[in-house]
PDB file of N, CA, C and O in Angstrom:
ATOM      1  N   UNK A   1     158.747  87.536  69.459  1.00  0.00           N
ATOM      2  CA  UNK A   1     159.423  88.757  69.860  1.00  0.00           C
ATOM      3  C   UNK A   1     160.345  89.210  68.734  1.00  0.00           C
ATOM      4  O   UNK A   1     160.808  88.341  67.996  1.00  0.00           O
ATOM      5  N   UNK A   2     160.707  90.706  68.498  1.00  0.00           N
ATOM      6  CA  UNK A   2     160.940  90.833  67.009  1.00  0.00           C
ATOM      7  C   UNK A   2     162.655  90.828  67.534  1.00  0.00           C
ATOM      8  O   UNK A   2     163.496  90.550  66.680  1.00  0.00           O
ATOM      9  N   UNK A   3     163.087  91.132  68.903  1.00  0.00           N
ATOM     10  CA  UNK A   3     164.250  91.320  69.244  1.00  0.00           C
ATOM     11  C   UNK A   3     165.195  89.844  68.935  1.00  0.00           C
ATOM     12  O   UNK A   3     166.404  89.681  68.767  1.00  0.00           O
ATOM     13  N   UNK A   4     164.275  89.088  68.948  1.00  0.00           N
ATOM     14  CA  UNK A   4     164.850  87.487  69.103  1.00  0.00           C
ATOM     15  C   UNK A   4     165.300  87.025  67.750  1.00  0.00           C
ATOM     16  O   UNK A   4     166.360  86.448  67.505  1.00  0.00           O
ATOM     17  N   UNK A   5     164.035  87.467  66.618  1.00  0.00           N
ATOM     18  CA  UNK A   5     164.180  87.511  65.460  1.00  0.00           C
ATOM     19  C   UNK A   5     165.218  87.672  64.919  1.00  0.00           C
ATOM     20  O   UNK A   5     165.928  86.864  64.320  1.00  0.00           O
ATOM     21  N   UNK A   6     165.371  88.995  65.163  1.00  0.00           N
ATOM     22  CA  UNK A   6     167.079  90.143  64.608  1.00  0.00           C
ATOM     23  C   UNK A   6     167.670  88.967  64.874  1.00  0.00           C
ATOM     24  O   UNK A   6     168.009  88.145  64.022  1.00  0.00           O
ATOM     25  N   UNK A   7     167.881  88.809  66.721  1.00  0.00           N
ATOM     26  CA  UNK A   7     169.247  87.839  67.018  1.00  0.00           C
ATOM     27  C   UNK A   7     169.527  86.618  66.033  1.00  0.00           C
ATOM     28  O   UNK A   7     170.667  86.379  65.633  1.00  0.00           O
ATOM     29  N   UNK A   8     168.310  85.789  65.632  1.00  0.00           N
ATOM     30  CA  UNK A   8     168.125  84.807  65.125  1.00  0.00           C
ATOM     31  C   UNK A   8     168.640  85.301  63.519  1.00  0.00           C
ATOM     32  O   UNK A   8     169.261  84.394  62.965  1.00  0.00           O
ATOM     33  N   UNK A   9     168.542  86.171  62.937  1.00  0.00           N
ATOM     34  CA  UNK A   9     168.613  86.318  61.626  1.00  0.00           C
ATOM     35  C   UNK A   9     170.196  86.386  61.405  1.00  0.00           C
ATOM     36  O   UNK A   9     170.827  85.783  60.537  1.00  0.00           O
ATOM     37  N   UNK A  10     170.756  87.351  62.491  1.00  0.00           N
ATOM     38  CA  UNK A  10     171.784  87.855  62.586  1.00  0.00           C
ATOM     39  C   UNK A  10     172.983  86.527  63.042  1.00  0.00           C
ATOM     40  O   UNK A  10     174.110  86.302  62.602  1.00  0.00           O
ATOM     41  N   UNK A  11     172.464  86.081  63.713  1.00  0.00           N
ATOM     42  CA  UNK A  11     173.250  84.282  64.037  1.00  0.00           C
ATOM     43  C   UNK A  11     173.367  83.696  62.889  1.00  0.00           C
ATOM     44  O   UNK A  11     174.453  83.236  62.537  1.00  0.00           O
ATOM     45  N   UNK A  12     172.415  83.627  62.226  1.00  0.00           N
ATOM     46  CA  UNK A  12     172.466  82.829  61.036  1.00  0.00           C
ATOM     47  C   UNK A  12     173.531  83.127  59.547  1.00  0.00           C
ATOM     48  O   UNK A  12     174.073  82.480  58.652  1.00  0.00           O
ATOM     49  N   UNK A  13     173.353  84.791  60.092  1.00  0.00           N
ATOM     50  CA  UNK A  13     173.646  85.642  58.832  1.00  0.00           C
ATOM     51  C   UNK A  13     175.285  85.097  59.234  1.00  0.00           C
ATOM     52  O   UNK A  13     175.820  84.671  58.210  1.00  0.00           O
ATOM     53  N   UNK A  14     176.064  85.019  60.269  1.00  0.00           N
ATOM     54  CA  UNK A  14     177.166  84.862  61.019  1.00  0.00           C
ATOM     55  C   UNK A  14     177.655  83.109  60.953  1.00  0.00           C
ATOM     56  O   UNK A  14     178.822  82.763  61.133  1.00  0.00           O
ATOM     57  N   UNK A  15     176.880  82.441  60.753  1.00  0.00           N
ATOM     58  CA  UNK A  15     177.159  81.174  60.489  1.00  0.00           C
ATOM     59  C   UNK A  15     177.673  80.081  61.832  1.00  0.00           C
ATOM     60  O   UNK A  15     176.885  79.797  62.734  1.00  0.00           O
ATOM     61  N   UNK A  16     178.501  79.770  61.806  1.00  0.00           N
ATOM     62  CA  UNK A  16     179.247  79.579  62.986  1.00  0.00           C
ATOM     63  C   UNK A  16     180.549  79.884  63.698  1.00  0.00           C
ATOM     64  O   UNK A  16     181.324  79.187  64.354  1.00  0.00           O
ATOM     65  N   UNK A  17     180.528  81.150  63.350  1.00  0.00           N
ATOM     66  CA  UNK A  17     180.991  82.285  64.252  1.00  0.00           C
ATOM     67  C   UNK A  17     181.265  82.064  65.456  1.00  0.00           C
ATOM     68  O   UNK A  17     180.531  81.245  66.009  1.00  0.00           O
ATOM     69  N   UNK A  18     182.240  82.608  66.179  1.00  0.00           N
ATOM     70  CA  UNK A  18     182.367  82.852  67.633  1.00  0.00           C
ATOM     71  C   UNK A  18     181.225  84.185  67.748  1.00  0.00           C
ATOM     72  O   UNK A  18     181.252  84.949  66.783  1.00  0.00           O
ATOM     73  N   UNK A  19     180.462  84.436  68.600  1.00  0.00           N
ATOM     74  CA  UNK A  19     180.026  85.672  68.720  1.00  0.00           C
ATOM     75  C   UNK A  19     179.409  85.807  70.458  1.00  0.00           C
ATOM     76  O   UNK A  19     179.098  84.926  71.260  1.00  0.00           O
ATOM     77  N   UNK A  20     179.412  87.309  70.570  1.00  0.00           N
ATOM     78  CA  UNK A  20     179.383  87.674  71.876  1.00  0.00           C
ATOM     79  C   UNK A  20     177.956  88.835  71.822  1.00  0.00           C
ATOM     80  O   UNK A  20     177.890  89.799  71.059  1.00  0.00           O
ATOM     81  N   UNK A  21     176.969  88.463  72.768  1.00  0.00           N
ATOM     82  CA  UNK A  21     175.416  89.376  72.425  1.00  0.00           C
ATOM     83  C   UNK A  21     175.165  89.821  73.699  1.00  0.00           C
ATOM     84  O   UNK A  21     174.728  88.980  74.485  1.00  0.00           O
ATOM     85  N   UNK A  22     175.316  90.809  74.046  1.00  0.00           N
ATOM     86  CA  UNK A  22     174.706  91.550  75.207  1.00  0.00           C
ATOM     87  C   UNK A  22     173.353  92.540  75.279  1.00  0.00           C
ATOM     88  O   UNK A  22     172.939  93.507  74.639  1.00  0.00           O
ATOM     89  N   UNK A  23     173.157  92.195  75.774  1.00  0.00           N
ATOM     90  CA  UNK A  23     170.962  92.758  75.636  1.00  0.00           C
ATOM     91  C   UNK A  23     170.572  92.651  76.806  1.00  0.00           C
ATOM     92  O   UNK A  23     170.815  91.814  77.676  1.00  0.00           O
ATOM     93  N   UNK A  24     169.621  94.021  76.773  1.00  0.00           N
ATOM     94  CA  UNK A  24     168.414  94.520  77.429  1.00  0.00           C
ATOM     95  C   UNK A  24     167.239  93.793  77.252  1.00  0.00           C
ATOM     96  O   UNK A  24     166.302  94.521  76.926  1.00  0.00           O
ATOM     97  N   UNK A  25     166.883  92.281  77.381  1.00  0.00           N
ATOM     98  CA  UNK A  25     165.945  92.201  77.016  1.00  0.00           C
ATOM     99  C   UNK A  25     164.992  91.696  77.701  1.00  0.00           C
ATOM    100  O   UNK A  25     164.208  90.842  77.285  1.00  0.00           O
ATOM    101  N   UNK A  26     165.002  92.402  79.261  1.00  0.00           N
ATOM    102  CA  UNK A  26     163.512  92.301  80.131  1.00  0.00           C
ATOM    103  C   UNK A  26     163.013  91.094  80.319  1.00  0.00           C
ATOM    104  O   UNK A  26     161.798  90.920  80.411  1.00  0.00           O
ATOM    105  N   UNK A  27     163.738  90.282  80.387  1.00  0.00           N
ATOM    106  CA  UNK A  27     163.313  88.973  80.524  1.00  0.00           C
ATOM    107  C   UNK A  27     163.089  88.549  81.795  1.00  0.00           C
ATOM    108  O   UNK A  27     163.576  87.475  82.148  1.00  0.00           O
ATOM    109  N   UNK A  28     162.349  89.294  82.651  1.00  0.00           N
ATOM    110  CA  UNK A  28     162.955  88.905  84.351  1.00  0.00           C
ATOM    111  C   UNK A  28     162.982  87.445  84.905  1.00  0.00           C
ATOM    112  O   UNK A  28     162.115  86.871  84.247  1.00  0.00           O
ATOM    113  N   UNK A  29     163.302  86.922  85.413  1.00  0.00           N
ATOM    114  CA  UNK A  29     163.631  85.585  85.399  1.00  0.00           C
ATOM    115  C   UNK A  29     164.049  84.977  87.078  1.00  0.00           C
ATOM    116  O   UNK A  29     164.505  85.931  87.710  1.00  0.00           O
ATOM    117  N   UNK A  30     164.020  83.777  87.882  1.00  0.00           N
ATOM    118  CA  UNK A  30     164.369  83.691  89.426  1.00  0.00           C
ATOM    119  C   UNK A  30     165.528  83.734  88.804  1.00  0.00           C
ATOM    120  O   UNK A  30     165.957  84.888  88.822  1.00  0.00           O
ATOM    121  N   UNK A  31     166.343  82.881  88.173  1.00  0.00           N
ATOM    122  CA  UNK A  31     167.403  82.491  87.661  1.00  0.00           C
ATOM    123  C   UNK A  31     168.405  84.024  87.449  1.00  0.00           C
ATOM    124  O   UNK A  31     169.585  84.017  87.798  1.00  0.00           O
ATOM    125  N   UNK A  32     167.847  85.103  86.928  1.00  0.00           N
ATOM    126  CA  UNK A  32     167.965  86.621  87.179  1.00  0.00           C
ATOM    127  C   UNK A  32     167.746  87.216  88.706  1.00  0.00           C
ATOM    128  O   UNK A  32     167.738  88.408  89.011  1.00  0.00           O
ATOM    129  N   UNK A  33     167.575  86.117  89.562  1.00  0.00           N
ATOM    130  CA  UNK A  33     167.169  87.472  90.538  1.00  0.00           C
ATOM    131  C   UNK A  33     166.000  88.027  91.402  1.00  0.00           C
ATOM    132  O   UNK A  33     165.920  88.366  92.583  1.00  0.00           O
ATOM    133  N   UNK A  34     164.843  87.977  90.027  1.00  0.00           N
ATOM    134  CA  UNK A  34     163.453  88.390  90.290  1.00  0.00           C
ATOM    135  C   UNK A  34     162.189  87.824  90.860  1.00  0.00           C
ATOM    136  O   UNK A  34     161.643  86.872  90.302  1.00  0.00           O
ATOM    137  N   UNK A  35     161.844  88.206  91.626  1.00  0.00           N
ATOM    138  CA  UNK A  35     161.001  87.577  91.848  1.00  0.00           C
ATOM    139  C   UNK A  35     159.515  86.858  91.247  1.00  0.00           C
ATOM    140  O   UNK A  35     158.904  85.822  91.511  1.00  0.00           O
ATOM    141  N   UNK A  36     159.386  87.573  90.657  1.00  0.00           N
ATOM    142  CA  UNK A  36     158.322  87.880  89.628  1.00  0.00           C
ATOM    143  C   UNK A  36     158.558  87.389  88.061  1.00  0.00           C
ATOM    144  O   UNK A  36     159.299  88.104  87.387  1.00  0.00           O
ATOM    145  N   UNK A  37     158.056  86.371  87.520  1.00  0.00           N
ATOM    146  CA  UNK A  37     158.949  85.811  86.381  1.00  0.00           C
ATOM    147  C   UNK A  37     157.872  86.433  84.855  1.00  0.00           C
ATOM    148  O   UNK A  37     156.698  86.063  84.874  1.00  0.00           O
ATOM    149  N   UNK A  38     158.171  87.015  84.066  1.00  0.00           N
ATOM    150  CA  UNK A  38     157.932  87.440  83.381  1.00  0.00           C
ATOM    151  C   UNK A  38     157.647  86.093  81.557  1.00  0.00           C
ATOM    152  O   UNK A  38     158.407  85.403  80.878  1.00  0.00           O
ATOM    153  N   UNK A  39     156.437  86.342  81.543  1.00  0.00           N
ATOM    154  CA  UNK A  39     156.541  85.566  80.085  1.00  0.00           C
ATOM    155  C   UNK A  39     157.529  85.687  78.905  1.00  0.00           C
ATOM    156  O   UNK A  39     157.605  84.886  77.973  1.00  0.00           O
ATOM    157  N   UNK A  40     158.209  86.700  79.058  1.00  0.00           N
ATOM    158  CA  UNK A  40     159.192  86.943  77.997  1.00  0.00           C
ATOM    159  C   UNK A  40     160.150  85.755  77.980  1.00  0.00           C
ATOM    160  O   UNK A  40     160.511  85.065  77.027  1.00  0.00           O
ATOM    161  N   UNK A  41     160.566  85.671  79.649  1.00  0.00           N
ATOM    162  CA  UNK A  41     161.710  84.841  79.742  1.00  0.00           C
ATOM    163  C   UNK A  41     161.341  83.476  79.007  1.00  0.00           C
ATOM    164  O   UNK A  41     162.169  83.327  78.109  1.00  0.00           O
ATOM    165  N   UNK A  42     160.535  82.538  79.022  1.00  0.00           N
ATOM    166  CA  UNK A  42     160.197  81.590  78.693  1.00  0.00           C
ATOM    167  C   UNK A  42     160.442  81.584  77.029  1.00  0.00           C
ATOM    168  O   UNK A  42     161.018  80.519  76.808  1.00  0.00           O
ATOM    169  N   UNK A  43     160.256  82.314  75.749  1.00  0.00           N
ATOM    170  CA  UNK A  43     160.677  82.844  74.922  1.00  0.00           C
ATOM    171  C   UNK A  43     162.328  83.160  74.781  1.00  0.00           C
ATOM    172  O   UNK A  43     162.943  82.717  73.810  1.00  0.00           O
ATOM    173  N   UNK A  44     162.836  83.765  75.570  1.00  0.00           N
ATOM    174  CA  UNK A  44     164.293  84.008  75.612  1.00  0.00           C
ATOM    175  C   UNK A  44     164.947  82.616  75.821  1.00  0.00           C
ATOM    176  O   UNK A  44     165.555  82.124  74.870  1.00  0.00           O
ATOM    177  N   UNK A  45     164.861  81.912  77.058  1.00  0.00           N
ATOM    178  CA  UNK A  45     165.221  80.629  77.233  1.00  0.00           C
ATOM    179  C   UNK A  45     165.445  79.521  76.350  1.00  0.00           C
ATOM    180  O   UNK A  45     166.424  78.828  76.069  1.00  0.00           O
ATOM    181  N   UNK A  46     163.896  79.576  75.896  1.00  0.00           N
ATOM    182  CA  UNK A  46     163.628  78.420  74.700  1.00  0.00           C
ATOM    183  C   UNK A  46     164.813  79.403  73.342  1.00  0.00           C
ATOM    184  O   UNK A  46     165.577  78.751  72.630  1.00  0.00           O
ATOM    185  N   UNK A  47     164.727  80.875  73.243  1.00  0.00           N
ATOM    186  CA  UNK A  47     165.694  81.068  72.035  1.00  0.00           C
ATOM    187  C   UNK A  47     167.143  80.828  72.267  1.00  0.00           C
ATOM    188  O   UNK A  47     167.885  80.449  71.361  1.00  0.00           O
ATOM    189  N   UNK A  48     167.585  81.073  73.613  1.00  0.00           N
ATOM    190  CA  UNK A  48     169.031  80.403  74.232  1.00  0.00           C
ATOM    191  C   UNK A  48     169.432  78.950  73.927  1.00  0.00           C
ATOM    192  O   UNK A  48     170.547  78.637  73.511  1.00  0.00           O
ATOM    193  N   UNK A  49     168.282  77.963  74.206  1.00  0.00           N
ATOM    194  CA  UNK A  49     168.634  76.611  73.977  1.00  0.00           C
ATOM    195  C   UNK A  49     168.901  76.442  72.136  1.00  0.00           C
ATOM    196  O   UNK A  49     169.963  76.459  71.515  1.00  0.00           O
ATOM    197  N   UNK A  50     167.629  76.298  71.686  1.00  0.00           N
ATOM    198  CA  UNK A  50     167.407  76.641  70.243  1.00  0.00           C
ATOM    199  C   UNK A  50     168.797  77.300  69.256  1.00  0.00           C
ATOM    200  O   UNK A  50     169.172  76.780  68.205  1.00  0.00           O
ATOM    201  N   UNK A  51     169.335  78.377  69.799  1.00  0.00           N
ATOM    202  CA  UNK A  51     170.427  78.597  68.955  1.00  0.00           C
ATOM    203  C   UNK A  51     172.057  78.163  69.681  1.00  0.00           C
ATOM    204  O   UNK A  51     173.162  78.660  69.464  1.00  0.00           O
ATOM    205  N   UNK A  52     171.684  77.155  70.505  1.00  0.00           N
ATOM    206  CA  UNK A  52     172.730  76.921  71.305  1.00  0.00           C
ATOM    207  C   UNK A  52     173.780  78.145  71.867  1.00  0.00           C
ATOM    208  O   UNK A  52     174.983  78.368  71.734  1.00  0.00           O
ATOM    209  N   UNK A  53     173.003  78.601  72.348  1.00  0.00           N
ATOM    210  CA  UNK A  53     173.901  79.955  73.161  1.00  0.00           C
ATOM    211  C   UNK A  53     174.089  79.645  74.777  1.00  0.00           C
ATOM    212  O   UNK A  53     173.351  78.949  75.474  1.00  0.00           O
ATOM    213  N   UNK A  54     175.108  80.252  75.119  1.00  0.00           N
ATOM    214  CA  UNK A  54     175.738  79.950  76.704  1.00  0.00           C
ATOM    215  C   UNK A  54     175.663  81.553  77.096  1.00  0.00           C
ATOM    216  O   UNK A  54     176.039  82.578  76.527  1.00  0.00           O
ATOM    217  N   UNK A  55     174.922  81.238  78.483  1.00  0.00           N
ATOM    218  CA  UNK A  55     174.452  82.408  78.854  1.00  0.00           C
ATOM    219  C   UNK A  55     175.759  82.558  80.227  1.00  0.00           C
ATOM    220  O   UNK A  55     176.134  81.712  81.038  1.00  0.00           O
ATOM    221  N   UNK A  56     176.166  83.917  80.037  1.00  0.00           N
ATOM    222  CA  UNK A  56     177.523  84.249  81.142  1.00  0.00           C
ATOM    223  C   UNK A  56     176.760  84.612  81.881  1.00  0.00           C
ATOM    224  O   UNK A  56     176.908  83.617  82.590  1.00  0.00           O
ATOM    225  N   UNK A  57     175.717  85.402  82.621  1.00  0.00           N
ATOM    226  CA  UNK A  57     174.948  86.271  83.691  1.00  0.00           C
ATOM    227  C   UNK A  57     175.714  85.346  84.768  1.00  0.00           C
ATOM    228  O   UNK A  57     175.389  84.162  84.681  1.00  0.00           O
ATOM    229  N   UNK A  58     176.581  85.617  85.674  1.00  0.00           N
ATOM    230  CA  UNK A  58     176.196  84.835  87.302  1.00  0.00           C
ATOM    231  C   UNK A  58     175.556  84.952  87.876  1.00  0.00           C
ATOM    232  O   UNK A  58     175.235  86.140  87.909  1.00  0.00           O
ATOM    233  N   UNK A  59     174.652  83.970  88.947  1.00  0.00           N
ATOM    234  CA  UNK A  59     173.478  84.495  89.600  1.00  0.00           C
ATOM    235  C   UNK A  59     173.443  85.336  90.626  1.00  0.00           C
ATOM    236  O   UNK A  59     172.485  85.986  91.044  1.00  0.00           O
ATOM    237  N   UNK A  60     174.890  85.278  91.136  1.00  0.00           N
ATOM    238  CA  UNK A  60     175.817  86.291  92.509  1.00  0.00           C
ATOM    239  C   UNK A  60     175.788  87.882  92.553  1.00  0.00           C
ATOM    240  O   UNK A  60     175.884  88.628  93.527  1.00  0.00           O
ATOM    241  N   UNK A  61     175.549  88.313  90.562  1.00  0.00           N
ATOM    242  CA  UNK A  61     176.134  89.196  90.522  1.00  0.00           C
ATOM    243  C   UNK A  61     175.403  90.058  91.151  1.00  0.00           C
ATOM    244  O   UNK A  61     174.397  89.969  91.856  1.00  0.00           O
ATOM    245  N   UNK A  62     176.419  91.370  90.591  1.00  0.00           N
ATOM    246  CA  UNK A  62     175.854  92.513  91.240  1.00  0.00           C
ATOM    247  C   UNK A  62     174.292  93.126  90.230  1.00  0.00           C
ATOM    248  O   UNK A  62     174.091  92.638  89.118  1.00  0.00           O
ATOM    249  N   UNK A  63     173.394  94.128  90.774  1.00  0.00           N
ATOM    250  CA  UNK A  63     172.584  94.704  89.775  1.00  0.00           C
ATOM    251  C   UNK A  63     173.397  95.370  88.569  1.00  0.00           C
ATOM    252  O   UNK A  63     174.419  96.053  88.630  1.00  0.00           O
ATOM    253  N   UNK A  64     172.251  94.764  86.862  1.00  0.00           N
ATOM    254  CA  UNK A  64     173.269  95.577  86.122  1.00  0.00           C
ATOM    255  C   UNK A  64     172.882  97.244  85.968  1.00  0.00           C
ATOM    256  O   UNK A  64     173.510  98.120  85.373  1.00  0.00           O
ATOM    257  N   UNK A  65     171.728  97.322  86.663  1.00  0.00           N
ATOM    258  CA  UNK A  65     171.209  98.947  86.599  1.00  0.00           C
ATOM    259  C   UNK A  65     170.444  99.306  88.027  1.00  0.00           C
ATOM    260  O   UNK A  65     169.573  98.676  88.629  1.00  0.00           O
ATOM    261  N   UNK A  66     170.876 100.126  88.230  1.00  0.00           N
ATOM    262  CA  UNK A  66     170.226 100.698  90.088  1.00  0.00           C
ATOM    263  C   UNK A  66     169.385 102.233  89.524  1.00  0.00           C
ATOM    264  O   UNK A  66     169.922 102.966  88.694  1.00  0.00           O
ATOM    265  N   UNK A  67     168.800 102.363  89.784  1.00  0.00           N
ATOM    266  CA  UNK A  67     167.445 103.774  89.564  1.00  0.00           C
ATOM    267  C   UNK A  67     166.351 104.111  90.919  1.00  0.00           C
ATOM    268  O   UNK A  67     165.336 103.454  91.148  1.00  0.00           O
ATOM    269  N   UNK A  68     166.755 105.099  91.600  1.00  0.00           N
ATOM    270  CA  UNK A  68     166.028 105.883  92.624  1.00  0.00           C
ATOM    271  C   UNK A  68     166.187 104.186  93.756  1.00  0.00           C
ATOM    272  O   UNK A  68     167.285 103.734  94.081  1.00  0.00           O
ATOM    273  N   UNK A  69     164.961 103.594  94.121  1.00  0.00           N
ATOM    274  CA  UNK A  69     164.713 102.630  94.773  1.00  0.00           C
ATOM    275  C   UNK A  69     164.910 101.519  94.413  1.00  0.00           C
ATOM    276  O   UNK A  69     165.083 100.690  95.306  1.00  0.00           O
ATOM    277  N   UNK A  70     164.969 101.014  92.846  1.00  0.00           N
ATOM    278  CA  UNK A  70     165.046 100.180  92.241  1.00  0.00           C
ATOM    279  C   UNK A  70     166.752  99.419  91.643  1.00  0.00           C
ATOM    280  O   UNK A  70     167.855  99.934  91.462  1.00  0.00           O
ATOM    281  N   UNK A  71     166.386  98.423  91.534  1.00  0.00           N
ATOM    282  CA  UNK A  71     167.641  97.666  91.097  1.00  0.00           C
ATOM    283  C   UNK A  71     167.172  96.454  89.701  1.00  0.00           C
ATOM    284  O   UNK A  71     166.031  96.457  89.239  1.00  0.00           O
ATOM    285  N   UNK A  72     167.950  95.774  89.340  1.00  0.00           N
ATOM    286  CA  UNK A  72     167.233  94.644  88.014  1.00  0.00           C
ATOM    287  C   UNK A  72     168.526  94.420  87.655  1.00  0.00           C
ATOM    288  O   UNK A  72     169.522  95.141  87.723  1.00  0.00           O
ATOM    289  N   UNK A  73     168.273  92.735  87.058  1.00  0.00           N
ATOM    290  CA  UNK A  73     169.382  92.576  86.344  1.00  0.00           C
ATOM    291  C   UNK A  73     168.842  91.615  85.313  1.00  0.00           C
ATOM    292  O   UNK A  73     169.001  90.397  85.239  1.00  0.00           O
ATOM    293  N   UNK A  74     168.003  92.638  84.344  1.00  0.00           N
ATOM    294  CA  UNK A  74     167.944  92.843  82.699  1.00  0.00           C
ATOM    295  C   UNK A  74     168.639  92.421  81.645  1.00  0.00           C
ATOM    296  O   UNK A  74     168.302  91.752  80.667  1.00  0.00           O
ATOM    297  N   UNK A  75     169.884  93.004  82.040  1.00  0.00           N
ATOM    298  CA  UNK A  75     170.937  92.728  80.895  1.00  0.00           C
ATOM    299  C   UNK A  75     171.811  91.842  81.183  1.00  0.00           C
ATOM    300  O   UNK A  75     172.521  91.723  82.182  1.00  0.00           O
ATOM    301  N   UNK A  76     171.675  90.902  79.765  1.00  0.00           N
ATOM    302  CA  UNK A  76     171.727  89.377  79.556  1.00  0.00           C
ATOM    303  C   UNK A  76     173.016  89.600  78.650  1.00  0.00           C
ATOM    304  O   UNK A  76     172.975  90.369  77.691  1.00  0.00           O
ATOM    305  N   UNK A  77     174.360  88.767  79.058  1.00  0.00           N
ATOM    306  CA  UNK A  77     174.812  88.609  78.242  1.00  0.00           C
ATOM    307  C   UNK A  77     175.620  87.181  77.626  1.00  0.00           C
ATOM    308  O   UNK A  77     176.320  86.593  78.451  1.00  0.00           O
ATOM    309  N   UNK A  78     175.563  86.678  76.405  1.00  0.00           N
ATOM    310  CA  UNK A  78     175.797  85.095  76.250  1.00  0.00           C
ATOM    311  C   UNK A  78     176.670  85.141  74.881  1.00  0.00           C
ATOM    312  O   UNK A  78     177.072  86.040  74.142  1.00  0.00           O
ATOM    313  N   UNK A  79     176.763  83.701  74.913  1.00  0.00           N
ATOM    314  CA  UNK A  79     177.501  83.679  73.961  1.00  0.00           C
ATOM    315  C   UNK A  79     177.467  82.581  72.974  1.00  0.00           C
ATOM    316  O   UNK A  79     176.837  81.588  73.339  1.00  0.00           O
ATOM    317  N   UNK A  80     178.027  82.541  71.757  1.00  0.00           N
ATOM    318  CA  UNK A  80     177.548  81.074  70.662  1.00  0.00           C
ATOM    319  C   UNK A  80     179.322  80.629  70.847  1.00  0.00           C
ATOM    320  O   UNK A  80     180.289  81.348  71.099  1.00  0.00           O
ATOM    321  N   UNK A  81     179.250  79.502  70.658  1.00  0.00           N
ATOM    322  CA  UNK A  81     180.739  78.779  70.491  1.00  0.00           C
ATOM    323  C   UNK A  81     181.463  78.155  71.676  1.00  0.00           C
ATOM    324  O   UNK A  81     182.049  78.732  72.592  1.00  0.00           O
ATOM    325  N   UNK A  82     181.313  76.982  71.484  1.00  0.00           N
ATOM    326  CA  UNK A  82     181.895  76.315  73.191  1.00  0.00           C
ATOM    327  C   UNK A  82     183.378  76.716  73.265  1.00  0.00           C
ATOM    328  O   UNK A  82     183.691  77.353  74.270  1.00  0.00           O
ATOM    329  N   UNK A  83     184.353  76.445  72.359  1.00  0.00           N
ATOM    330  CA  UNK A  83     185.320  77.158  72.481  1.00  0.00           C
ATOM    331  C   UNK A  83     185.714  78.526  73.085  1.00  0.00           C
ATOM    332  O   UNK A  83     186.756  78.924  73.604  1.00  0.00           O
ATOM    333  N   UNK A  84     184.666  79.036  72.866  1.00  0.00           N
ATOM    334  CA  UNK A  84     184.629  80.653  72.932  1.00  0.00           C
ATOM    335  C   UNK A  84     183.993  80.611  74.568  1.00  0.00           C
ATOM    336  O   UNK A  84     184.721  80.862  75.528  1.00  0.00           O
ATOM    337  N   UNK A  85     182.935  80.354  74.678  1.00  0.00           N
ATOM    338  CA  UNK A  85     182.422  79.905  76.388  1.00  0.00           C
ATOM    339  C   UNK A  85     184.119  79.753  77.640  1.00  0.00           C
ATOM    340  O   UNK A  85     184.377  80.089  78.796  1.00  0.00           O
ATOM    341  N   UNK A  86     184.749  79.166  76.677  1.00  0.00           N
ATOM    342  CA  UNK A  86     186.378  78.985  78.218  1.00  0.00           C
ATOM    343  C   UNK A  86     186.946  80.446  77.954  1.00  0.00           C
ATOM    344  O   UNK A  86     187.820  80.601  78.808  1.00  0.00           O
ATOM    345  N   UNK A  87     186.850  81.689  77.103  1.00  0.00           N
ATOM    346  CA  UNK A  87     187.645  82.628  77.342  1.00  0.00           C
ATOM    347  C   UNK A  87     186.773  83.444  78.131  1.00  0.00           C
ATOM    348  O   UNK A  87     187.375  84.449  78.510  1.00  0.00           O
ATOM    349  N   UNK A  88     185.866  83.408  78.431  1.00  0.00           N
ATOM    350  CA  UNK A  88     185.260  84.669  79.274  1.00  0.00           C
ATOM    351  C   UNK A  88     184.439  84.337  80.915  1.00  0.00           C
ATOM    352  O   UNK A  88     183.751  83.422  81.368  1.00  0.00           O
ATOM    353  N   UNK A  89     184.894  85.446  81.349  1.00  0.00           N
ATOM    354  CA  UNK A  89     183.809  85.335  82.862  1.00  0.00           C
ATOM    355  C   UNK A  89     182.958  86.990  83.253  1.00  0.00           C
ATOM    356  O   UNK A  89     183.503  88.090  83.159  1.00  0.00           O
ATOM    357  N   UNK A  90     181.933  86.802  83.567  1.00  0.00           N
ATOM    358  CA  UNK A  90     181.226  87.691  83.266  1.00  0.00           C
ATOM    359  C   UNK A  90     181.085  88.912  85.061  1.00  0.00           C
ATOM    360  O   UNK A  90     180.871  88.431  86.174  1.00  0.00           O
ATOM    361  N   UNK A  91     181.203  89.811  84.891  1.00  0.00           N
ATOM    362  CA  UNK A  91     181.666  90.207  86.500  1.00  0.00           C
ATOM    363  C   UNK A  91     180.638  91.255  85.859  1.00  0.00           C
ATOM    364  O   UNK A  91     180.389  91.349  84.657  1.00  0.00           O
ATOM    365  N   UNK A  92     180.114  91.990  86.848  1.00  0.00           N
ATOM    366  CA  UNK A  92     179.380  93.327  86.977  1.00  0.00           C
ATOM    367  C   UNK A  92     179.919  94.408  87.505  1.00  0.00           C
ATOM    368  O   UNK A  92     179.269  95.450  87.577  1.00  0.00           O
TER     369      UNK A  92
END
């Protein structure tokens, strides 16, 4: 996926940085919500572990986008740095 790439290039380019990544990236997932689990996620996951990132999404939350009939919660947002993981909580 070329989106993962960027992230990956861009992590690297950043070193070990505190950093904070919020994305659209369609990953539908149960763990998201969905019922329906999408191959992307499996890709996203494995790139979450892989660059050691901590994912904030709660599973409680609210939808992050509502449209006509529809609802999803798409947008993923995580973070690199365990330090950095105790300052934030992620609300919708």
């Amino acid at each position: 996926m070329e989106t993962l790439q960027e992230l990956e290039s861009i992590l690297t380019d950043l070193d070990d940085q505190n950093v904070l990544i919020c994305a659209d990236l369609n990953a539908h997932s149960s763990v998201c919500r969905y019922a329906k689990e999408y191959k992307r996620r499996a890709h996203v996951e494995d790139f979450l572990l892989e660059q050691q990132l901590y994912l904030l999404n709660e599973t409680n939350s609210q939808p992050t986008f509502e449209h006509c009939c529809r609802k999803g919660w798409s947008d993923l947002s995580f973070i690199q740095g365990t330090n950095f993981s105790n300052s934030f909580t992620w609300k919708c």
